[in-house]
N, C-alpha and C positions, 0 to 999 in steps of 0.2 A: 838496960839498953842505953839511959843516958851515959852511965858510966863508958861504956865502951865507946859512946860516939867521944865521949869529952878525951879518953886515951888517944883515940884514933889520932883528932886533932891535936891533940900536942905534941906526938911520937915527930920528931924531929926528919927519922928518915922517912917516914910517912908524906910528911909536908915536902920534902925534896923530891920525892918522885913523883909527885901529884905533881911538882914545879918543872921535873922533865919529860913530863906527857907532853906538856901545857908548850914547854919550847919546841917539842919533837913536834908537835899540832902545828904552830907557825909554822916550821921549818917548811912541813907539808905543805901547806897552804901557799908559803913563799914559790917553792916549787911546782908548785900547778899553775897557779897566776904566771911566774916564770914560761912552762910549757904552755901554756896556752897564747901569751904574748909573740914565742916565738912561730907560734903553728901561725897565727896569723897574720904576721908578715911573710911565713913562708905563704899562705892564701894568697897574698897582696903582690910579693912579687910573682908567685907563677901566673895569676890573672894578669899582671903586667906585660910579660914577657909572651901571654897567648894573645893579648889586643896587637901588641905591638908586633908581632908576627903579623898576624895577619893583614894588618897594614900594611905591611912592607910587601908582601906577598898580593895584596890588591893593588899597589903602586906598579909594579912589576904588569901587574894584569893591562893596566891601563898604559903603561909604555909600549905595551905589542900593538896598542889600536892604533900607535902613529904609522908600524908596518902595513896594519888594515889599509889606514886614509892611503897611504902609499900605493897598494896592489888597487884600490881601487879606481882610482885618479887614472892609473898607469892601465888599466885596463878598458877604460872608459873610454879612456884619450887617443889619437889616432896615433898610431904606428911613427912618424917620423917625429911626433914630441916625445916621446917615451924614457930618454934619457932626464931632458927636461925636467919633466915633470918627478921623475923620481927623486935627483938633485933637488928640489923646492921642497920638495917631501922629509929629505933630509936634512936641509940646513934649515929648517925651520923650527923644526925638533930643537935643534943645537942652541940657536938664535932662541927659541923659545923659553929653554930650560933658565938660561944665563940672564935673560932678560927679568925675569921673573925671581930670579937669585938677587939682583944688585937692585932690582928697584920693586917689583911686583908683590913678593911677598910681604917687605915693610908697610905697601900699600893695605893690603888687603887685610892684613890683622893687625889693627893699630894698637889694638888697647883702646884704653878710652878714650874717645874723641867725638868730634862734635856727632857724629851720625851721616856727614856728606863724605868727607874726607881729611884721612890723619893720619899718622905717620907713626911705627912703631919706636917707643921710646929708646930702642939699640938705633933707632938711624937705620941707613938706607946699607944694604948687603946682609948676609947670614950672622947671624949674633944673636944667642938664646939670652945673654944679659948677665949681669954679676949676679950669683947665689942664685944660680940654674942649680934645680932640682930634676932629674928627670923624669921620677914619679910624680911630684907633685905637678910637673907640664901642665899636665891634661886629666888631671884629677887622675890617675896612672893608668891610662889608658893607653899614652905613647908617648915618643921622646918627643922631642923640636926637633930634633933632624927628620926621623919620621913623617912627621907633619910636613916640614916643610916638600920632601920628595914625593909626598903624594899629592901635595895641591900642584906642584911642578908640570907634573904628566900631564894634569887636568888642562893647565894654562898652557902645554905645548898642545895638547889637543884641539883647545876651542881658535891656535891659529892656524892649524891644518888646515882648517873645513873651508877656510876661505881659497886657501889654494885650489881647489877642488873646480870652485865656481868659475875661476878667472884664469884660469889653465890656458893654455896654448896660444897665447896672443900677450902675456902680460912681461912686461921686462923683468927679469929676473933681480937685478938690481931695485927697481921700484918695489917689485912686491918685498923684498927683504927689509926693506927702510920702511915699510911700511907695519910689518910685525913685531919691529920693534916697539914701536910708543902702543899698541894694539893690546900685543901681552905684558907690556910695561908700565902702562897705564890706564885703558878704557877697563881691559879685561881685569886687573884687582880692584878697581876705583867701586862698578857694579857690584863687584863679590865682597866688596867691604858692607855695602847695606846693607845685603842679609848675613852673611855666613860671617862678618866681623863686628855683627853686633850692632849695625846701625839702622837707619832711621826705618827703610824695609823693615827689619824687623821688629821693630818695635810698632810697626805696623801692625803686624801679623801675618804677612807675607808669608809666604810656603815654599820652599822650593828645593826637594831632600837631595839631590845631585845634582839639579842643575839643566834641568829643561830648556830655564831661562838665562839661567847664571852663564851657563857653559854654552849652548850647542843654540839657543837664537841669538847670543850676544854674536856668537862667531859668523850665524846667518845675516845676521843684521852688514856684518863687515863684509859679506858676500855679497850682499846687494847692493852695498855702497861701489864695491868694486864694478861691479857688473856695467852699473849705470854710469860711471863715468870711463870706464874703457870701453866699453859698448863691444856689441857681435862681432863674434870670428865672420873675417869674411868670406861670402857666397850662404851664410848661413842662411838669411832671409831674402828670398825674391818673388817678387810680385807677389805678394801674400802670400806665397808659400815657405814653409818650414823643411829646407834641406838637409836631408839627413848626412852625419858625419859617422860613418859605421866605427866603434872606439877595436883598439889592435887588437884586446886579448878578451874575451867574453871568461874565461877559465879564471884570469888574474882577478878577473871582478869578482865573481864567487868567492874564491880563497879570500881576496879581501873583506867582503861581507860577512864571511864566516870568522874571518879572523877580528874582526870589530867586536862580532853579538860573543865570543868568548871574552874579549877585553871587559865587555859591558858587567861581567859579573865581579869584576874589581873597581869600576865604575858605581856601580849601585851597591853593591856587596858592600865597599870597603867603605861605604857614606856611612854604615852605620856607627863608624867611628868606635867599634868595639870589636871583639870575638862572640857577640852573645848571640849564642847557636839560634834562637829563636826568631828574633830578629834580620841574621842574615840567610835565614831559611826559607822565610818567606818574601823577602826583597828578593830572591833571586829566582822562585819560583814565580813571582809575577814580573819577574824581566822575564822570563822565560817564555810565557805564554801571550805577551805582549807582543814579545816578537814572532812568536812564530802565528799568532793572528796576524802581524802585521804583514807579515808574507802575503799569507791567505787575499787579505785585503787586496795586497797590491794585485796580484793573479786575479781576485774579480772585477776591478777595477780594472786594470789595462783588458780584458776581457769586454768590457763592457763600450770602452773607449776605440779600440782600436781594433776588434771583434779577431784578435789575436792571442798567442798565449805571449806575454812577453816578458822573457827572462827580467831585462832590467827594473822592469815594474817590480816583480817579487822583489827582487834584492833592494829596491830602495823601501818598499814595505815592511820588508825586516829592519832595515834602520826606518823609518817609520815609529816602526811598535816601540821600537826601542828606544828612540827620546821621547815620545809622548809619555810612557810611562816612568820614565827618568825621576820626573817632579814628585808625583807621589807613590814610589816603589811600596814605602814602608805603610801606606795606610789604603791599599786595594788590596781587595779580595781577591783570589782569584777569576771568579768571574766577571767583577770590572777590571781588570787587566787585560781580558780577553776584548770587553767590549773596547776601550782607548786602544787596542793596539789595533783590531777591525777599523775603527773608525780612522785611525791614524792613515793603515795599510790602503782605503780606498782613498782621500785627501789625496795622498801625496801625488798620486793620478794624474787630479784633476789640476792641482796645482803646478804642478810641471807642463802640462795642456796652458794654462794660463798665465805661466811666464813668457812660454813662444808665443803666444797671443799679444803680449809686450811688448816682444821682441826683446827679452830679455833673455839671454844666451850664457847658460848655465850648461857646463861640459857634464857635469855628473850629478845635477840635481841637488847641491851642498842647500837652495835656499829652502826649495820643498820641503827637504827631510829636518833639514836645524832649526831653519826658521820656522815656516809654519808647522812644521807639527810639535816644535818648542813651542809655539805658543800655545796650541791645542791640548796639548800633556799639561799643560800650568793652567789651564783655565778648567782641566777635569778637575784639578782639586777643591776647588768649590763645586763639584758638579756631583763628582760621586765619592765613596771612600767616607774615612770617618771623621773625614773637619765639611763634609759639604756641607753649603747652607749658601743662603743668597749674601748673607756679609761676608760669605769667605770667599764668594765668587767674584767679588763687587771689588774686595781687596785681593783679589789675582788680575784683576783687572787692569786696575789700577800699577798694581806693578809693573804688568809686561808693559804698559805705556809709557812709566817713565824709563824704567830701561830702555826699552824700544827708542827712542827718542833719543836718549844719551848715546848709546852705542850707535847708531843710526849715520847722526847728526856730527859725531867726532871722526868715523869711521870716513865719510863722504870728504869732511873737513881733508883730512892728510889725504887721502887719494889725489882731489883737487889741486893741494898745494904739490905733491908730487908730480902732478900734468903739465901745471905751471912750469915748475923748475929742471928736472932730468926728464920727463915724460913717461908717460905708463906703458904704451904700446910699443910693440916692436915693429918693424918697418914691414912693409907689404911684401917685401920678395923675401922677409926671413920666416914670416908667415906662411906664406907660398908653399917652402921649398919645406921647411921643416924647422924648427927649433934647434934638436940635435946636432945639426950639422953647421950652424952656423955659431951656434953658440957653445956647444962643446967639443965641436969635432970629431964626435962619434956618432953611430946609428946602434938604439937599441936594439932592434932585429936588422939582423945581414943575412942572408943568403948568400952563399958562395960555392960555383959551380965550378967544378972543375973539366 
């Protein structure tokens, strides 16, 4: 037996084919490592290309809600502003995009910086930087252009809301000079402390779409307008609350319906991925948020005004809908149910307590953004899975300095704009109508032959 092993080894072609197993085994080996390196960047880009879909596709979602804010304003509002108002609906959009293109974005994602405010290292306009990677962006979850076109929508969104409140008396020229430094500056300066890494955050601040960030930032700028253009006139006399019946009850619907669909690229698309799980359940508790918020609002005006009233529902589905904004991704569904009830009756009572004010709000934009922004941001320490009393304590604290910031800047430019061109439009163009004076058209004509 020795004999043969001591042949074996010395047999010359013996030892060379043992030597070509031995290479053909690498080769394998090379080859597998090989295929499996390349199966994995196929993983890595098709996970790429389905985050980033869908982003784009939730961007998309949240550019229809500026149609919404549009149908609804225009539906709310009477009959001879209706051009008006759509016009404001639309260059705001436009004004909003651009504004937040050449200065907002820079703002809002600086990179590192102090935690108050700082400025993206490309400088002020769209520039991903030298040795942009598009994978590496976002740990490859989407490009920089991506990103950039879906915070875009977001920031023409939060300057809608303000149109809404200050509708039918406000010069069209003021409110547009006013949107600018609003989405230019108030609105990314706020979103830089949470969502760009600053001092909020580090806080522990919460706020997964923008309860706070988004839709009370733009309340806050609604009430700034409100109070210092003050009430359409005949709206308040001798304590009473005169009603302005808005042109098209139909357009408002369509509009509300067309928001709560935007909402699911709104909340959907915050999770900032395609991961099925995640955006499964953020849009099932948008879902049921709002359609409690509904309910809400129907037992509420129910209760208030011992009527069924349409408007009431539809601003309870926006209601539901921003309250649950803030913490889509960590309620249940049946706390989503509870925040969107609780939101849908609020908004009620708060609309009741603005004309108690005398604070003359055409479609309810402070009700629904403002405070139910802040009531969606304060459930997140309430219920869901970060509650606790320090996590309420630091939602707290955030809506206030927000609050305060946006508030206090927002009233600031309104003021200086009173000062200089003036806010309001004159009392006969008020009067007679907007449209006709300031576009030369009438949204609805009747014409009889």
């Amino acid at each position: 037996m020795e004999t043969l092993f001591t042949s074996l080894i010395a047999d010359p072609g013996i030892i060379a084919g043992a030597k070509g197993i031995g290479v053909f085994s690498d080769i394998m080996l090379l080859d597998v490592a090989a295929s499996a390196a390349e199966a994995a960047d196929t993983a890595a880009t098709a996970l790429f290309t389905a985050n980033n879909s869908w982003m784009i596709i939730s961007a998309v979602l949240v550019f229809i809600m500026s149609l919404g804010f549009a149908s609804v304003e225009a539906g709310f509002g009477q009959s001879k502003n209706t051009v008006n108002i759509l016009f404001k609906n639309t260059v705001d959009t436009l004004i909003g995009i651009v504004s937040y293109a050449v200065i907002g974005f820079a703002l809002m994602y600086p990179g590192d910086f102090n935690g108050f405010i700082g400025l993206a290292s490309s400088g002020l306009g769209l520039n991903p930087g030298d040795g942009y990677d598009p994978i590496a962006y976002a740990g490859g979850a989407y490009t920089y252009w991506t990103d950039f076109l879906f915070q875009a929508v977001f920031a023409a969104t939060c300057a809608t809301i303000v149109s809404g409140a200050v509708a039918e008396r406000i010069k069209i020229s003021a409110y547009f000079l006013f949107t600018i430094p609003f989405v230019g500056l108030i609105y990314p300066i706020v979103g830089s402390w949470k969502w760009g890494g600053g001092f909020l955050d580090q806080m522990g601040f919460y706020d997964f779409a923008g309860s706070t960030l988004v839709h009370s930032v733009g309340g806050w700028g609604a009430l700034a307008g409100i109070i210092i253009i003050g009430a359409r006139l005949g709206k308040y006399d001798n304590g009473k609350v005169i009603d302005k019946p808005g042109s098209n009850i139909s357009l408002a619907v369509i509009g509300t319906f067309l928001l709560w669909f935007g909402w699911y690229g709104f909340n959907g698309g915050s999770v900032l991925s395609a991961d099925p799980e995640a955006i499964s359940l953020v849009c099932v508790t948008t879902t049921l948020a709002a359609a409690m918020g509904g309910l809400g609002g129907f037992l509420g005006g129910y209760l208030a005004f011992r009527r069924l009233d349409l408007g009431m529902v539809l601003n309870g589905i926006l209601a539901g809908l921003v309250g649950i904004t803030a913490g889509a991704d960590q309620m249940s569904p049946n706390e989503a149910m509870i925040i969107g009830l609780v939101c849908g009756i609020v908004v009620v009572f708060s609309a009741i307590g603005m004309d108690k004010l005398k604070l003359d709000d055409v479609v309810g934009a402070v009700s629904v953004h403002l405070t139910c922004g802040i009531l969606g941001t304060l459930f997140v320490g309430i219920l869901g899975k970060m509650a606790s009393f320090e996590q309420f304590f630091i939602q707290l604290k955030g809506v206030a300095i927000i609050g305060a910031f946006a508030f206090l800047f927002s009233l600031l430019f309104f003021f200086i704009l009173k000062k200089t061109i003036g806010v309001r439009v004159s009392k006969e163009h008020e009067t007679e109508g907007l449209d006709s004076h300031e576009h030369g058209i009438r949204g609805y004509t009747i014409v009889v032959e």
